[in-house]
C-alpha positions as CSV (number, residue, x, y, z in Angstrom):
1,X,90.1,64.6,91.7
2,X,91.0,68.6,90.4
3,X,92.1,70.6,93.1
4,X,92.3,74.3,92.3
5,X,95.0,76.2,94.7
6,X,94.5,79.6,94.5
7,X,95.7,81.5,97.1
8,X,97.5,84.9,98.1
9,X,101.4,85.3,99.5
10,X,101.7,85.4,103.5
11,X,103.1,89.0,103.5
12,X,106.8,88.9,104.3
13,X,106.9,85.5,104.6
14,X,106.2,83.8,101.3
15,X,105.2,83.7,97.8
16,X,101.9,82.7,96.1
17,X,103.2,80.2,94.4
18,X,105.1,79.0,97.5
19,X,102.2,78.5,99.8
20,X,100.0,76.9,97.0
21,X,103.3,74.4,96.4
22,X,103.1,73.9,100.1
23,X,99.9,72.8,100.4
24,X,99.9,71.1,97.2
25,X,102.7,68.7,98.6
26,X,100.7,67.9,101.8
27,X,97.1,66.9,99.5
28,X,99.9,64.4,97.4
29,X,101.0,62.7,100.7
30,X,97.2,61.5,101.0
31,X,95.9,62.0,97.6
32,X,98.6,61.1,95.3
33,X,96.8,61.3,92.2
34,X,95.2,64.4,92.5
35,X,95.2,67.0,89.7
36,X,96.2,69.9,91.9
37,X,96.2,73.3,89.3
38,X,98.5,76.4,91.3
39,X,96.5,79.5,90.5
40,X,98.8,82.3,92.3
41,X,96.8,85.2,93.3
42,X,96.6,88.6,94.8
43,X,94.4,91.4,95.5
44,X,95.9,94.4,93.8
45,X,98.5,95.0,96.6
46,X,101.8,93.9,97.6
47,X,103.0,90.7,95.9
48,X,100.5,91.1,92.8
49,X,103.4,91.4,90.5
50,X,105.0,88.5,92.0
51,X,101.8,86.5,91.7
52,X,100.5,87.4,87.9
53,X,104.4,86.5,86.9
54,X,104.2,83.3,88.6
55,X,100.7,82.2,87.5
56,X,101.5,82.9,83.9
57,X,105.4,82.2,83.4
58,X,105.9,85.5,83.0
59,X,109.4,87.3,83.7
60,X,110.7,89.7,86.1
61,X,112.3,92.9,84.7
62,X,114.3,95.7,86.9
63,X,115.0,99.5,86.3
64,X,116.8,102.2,88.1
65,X,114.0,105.0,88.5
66,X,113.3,108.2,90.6
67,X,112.4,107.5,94.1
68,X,109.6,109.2,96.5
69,X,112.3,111.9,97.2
70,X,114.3,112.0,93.9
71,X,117.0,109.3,94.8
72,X,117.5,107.1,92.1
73,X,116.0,103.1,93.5
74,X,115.6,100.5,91.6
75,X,112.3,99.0,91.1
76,X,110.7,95.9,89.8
77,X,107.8,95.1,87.5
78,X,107.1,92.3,85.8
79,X,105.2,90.5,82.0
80,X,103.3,88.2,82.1
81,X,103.5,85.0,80.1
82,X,101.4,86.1,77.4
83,X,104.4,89.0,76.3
84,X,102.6,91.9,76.2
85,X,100.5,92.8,79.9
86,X,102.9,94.5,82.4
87,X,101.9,94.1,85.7
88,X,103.2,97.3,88.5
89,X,102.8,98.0,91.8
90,X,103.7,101.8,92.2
91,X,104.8,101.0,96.0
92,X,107.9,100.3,94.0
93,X,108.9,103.5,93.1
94,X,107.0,105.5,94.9
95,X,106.1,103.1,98.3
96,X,105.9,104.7,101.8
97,X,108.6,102.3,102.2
98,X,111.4,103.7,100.5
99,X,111.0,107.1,103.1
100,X,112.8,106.6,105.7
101,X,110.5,107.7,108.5
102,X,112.0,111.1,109.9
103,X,111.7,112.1,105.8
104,X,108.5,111.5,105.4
105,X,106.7,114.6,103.6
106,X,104.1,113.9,100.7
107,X,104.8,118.1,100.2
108,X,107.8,117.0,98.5
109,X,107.1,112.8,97.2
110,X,106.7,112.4,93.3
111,X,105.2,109.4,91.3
112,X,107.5,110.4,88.5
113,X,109.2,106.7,89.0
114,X,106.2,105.2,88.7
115,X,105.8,107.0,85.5
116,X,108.8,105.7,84.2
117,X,108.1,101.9,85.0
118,X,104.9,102.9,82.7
119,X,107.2,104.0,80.3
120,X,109.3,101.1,80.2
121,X,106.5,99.2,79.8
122,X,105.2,100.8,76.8
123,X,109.0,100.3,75.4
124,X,109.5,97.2,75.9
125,X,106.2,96.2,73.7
126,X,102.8,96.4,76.7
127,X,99.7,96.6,74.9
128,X,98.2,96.0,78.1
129,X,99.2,97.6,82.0
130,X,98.0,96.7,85.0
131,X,98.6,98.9,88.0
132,X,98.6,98.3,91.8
133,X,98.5,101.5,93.5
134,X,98.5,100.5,97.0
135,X,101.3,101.7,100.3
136,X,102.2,104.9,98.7
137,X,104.2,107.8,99.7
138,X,102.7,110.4,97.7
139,X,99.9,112.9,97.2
140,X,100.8,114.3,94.0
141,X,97.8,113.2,92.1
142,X,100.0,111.8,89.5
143,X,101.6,114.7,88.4
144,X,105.2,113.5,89.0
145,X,104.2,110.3,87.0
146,X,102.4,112.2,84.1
147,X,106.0,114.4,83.6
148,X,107.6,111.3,83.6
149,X,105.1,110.6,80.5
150,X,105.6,113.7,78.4
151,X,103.6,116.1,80.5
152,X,104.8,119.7,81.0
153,X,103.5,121.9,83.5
154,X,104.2,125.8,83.3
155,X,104.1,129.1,85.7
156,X,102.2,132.0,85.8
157,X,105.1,133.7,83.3
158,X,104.9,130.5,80.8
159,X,108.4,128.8,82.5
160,X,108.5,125.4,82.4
161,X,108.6,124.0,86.2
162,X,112.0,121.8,86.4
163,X,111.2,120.1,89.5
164,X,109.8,116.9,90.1
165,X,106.3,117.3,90.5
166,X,105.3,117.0,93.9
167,X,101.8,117.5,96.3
168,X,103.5,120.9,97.5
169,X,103.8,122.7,94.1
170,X,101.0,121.9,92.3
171,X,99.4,125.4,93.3
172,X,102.5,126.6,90.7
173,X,101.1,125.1,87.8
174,X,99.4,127.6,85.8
175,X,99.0,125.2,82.5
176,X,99.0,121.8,81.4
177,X,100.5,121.1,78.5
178,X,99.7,117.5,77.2
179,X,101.6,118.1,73.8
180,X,104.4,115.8,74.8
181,X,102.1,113.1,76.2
182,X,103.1,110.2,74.9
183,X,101.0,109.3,72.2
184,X,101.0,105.4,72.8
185,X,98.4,105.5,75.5
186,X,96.3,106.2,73.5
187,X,96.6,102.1,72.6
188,X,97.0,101.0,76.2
189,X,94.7,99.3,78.0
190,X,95.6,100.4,81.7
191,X,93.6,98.7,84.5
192,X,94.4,100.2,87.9
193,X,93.7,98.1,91.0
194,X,92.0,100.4,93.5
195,X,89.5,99.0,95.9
196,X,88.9,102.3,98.1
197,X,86.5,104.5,97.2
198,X,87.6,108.1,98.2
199,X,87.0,111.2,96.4
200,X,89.8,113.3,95.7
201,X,89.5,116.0,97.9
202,X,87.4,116.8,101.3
203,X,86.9,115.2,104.9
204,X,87.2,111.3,102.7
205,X,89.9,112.5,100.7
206,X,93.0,111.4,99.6
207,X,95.4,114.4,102.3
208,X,92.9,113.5,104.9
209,X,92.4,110.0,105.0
210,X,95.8,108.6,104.1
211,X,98.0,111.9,104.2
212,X,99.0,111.8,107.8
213,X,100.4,108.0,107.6
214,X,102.4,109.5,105.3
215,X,103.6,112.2,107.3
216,X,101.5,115.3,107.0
217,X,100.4,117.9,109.7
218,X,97.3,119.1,110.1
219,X,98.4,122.1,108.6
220,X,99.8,120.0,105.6
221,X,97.0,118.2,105.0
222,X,95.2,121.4,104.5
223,X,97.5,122.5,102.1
224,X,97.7,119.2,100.2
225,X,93.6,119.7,100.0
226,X,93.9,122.6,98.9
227,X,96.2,121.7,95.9
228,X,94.5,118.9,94.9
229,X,91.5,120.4,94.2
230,X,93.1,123.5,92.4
231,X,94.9,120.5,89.9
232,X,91.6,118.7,89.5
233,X,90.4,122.2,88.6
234,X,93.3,123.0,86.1
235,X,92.7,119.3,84.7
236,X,89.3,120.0,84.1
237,X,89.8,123.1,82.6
238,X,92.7,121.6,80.2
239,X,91.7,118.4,79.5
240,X,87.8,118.4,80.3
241,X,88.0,115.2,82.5
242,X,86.2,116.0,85.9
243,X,87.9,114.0,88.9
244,X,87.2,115.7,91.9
245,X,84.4,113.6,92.9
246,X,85.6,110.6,90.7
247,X,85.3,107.3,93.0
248,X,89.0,106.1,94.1
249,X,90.0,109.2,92.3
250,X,92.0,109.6,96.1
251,X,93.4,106.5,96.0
252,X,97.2,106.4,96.5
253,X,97.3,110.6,97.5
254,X,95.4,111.3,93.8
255,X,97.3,108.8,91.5
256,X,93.7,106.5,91.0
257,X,92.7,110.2,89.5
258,X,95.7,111.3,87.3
259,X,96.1,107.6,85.7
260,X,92.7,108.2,84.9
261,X,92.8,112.0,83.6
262,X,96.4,111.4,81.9
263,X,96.4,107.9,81.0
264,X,92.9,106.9,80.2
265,X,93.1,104.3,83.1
266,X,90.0,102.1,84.5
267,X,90.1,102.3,88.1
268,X,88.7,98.5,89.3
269,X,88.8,95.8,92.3
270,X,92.2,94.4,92.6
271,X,91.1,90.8,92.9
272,X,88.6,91.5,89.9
273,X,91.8,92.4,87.7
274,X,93.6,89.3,89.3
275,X,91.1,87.0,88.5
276,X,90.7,87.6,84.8
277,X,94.5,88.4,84.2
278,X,95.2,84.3,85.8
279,X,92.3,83.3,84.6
280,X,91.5,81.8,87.0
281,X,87.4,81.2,85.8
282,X,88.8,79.0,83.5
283,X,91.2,76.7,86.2
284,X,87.9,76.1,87.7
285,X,86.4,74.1,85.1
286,X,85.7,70.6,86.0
287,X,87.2,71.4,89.4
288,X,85.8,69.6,92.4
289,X,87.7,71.9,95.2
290,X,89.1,75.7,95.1
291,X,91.4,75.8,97.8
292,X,92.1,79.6,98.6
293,X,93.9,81.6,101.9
294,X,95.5,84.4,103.4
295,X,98.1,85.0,106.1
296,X,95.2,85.8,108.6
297,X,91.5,84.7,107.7
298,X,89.3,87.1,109.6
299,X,85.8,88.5,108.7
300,X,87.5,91.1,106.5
301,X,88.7,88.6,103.9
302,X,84.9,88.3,103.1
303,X,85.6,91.6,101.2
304,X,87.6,92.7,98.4
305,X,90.4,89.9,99.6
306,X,91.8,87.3,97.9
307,X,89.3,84.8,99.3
308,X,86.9,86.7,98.2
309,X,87.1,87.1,94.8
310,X,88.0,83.1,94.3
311,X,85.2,82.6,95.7
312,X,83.2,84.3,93.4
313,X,84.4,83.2,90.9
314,X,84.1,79.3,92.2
315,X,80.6,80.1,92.9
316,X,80.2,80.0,88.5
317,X,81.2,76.4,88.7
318,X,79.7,74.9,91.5
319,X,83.0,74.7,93.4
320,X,83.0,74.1,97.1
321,X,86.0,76.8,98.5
322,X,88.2,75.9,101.8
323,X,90.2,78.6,102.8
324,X,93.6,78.1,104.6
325,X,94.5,80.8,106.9
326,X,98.6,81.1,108.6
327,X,95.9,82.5,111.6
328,X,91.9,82.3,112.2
329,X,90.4,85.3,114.1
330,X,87.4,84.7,116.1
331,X,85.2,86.3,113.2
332,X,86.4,84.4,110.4
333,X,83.6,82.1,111.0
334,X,81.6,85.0,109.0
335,X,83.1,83.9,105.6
336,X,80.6,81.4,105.6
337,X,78.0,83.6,104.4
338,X,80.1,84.9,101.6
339,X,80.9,81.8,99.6
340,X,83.4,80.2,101.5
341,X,82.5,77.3,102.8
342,X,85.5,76.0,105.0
343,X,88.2,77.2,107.0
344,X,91.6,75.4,107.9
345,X,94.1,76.7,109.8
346,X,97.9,76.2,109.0
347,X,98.7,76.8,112.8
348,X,97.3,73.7,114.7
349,X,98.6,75.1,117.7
350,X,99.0,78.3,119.7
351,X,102.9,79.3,118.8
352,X,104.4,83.0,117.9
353,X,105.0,84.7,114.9
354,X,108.0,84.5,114.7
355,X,108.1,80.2,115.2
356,X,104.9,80.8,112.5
357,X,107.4,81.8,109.9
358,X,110.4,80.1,110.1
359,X,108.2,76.7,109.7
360,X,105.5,78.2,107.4
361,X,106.1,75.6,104.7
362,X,105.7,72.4,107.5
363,X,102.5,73.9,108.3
364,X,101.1,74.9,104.8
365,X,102.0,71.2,104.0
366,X,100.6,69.8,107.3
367,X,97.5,72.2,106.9
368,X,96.9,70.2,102.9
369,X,97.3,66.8,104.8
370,X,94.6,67.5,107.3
371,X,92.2,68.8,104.7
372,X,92.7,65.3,101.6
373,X,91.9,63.5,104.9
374,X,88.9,65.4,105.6
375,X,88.0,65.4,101.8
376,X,88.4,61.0,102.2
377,X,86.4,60.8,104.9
378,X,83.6,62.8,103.1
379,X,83.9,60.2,100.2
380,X,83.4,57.3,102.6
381,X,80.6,59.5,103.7
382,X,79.3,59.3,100.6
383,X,79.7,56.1,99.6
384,X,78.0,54.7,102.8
385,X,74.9,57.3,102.5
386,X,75.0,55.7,99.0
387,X,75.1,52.8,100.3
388,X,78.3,51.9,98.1
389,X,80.2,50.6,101.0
């Protein structure tokens, strides 16, 4: 039997890889001779780094960069397997997380780190960059990560602006100049994972949606409007790329729209870049089960999760999908009409969080036990409909 384990890391709790290798363990205490193939995947957010290194023996590689605020932090990114596709998540350098909360002010946060973890990239040999832009800090519409890349911006009086650029001074930029640029982009093939679809600017944009979680005012997020659409202005004027009214172009406080005006980026669904980068359509060949999960399976994971997209892709081979959830909410029962066609549960009991964790593995493992068993009993099924036994 070929058992395909794809499923996403429990947020702060474990890896991929780690809760595929879980539940892997408890299918071999019933099913010893299964083939079990450990796809780890992700959606585009946290952990996708971790989970496209993981699912193709790729490596891990760390660099001091420019923070949200200027600091110097030092961020990860990771290759995969194949040598030449680096995989980011921008939270990295630029992540909400790195602000401590009473600093929190996208007038002043840059993306220029996350400009240089593309830069590194390109050094070290990518012919290929995927980029997860989820849990940022910033609404610089990539500004501070296009300087980090060449870009120059200049004043009214032709001076070159020193600063980092930031969501507060982008009403100071009275050119673009893209001379610097670095000219390698032009051989890049840059996927960004973005699975919003906000414009850049207006009542669904990027300062008014997602600025205030990030620390705006009311009166800042005017301001941060405001600028946002003067730069989309100025980049249409200098570059001829329109992305006001670009979908996801407000994605991450404007980055979805500079990767794409700067770096010739494709803004696409997370799991849709996940799913071709692990290749995952391939695992499923000759497969007889997709086993696929979250930390908390809810109606929800029917779109643009993890669960989703395996699904999917199941669906082109025939494969029946289970997915394992660390919790079921009452709606989860709604996955059924999007391809998934069983739920597990790794909590067999009612318990806390905080007990969820610290045995997370015993329940993964106990969570594969219960479903080989179930998968036996619908082979005696069989064989007795069959009438085989």
């Amino acid at each position: 039997m070929k058992i395909v384990i794809a499923t996403d890391s429990f947020k702060e709790n474990m890896t991929s890889l780690e809760v595929a290798t879980a539940i892997e363990k408890g299918i071999r205490e019933v099913i010893p001779d299964a083939t079990c193939i450990k796809v780890p995947m992700a959606d585009g957010g946290e952990g996708t780094v971790q989970a496209l290194v993981d699912a193709t023996s790729g490596r891990i590689v760390t660099k001091t960069v420019v923070g949200p605020l200027g600091e110097r932090v030092e961020a990860r990114y990771g290759f995969l397997g194949d040598g030449h596709s680096a995989v980011i998540e921008m939270a990295e350098a630029s992540g909400l997380p790195l602000v401590p909360k009473a600093k929190r002010d996208p007038l002043r946060t840059t993306t220029y780190g996350t400009g240089q973890l593309i830069l590194d990239a390109l050094d070290s040999g990518a012919t290929e960059i995927i980029i997860g832009i989820g849990g940022s800090s910033t609404n610089d519409c990539g500004s501070g990560m296009a300087q980090a890349l060449g870009v120059r911006y200049l004043d009214k009086n032709g001076v070159e602006l020193s600063q980092y650029a930031s969501g507060g001074m982008l009403d100071q930029i009275a050119e673009i100049d893209t001379s610097g640029l670095d000219s390698r982009l032009r051989d890049v093939r840059i996927q960004v994972a973005c699975d919003v679809d906000n414009p850049l600017c207006g009542e669904r944009g990027a300062s008014a949606v997602f600025g205030p979680q990030k620390g705006a005012t009311p009166e800042m997020v005017k301001t941060l409007d405001s600028n946002l659409g003067y730069f989309a202005d100025l980049i249409r004027s200098s570059l001829g790329i329109d992305v006001r009214e670009l979908k996801g172009a407000g994605a991450s406080g404007g980055l979805g729209a500079g990767l794409v005006a700067f770096c010739g980026a494709t803004l696409k669904s997370g799991i849709d870049i996940v799913v071709e980068a692990t290749g995952l359509e391939q695992a499923l060949q000759g497969a007889h089960l997709a086993i696929t999960g979250e930390g908390k399976v809810d109606f929800q994971t029917a779109f643009g999760k993890t669960p989703s997209g395996v699904a999917r892709a199941a669906k082109k081979t025939n494969t029946p999908v289970v997915a394992i959830g660390g919790a079921l909410a009452d709606d989860a029962r709604g996955v059924f009409q999007h391809g998934i066609d069983g739920l597990e549960s790794a909590a067999a009991r009612d318990m806390s969080l905080e007990e969820a964790i610290r045995n997370s593995r015993m329940h993964l493992q106990f969570a594969g036990e219960r479903l080989a068993r179930l998968l036996l009993i619908g082979r005696r099924i069989e064989r007795k409909l069959s009438g085989r036994e």
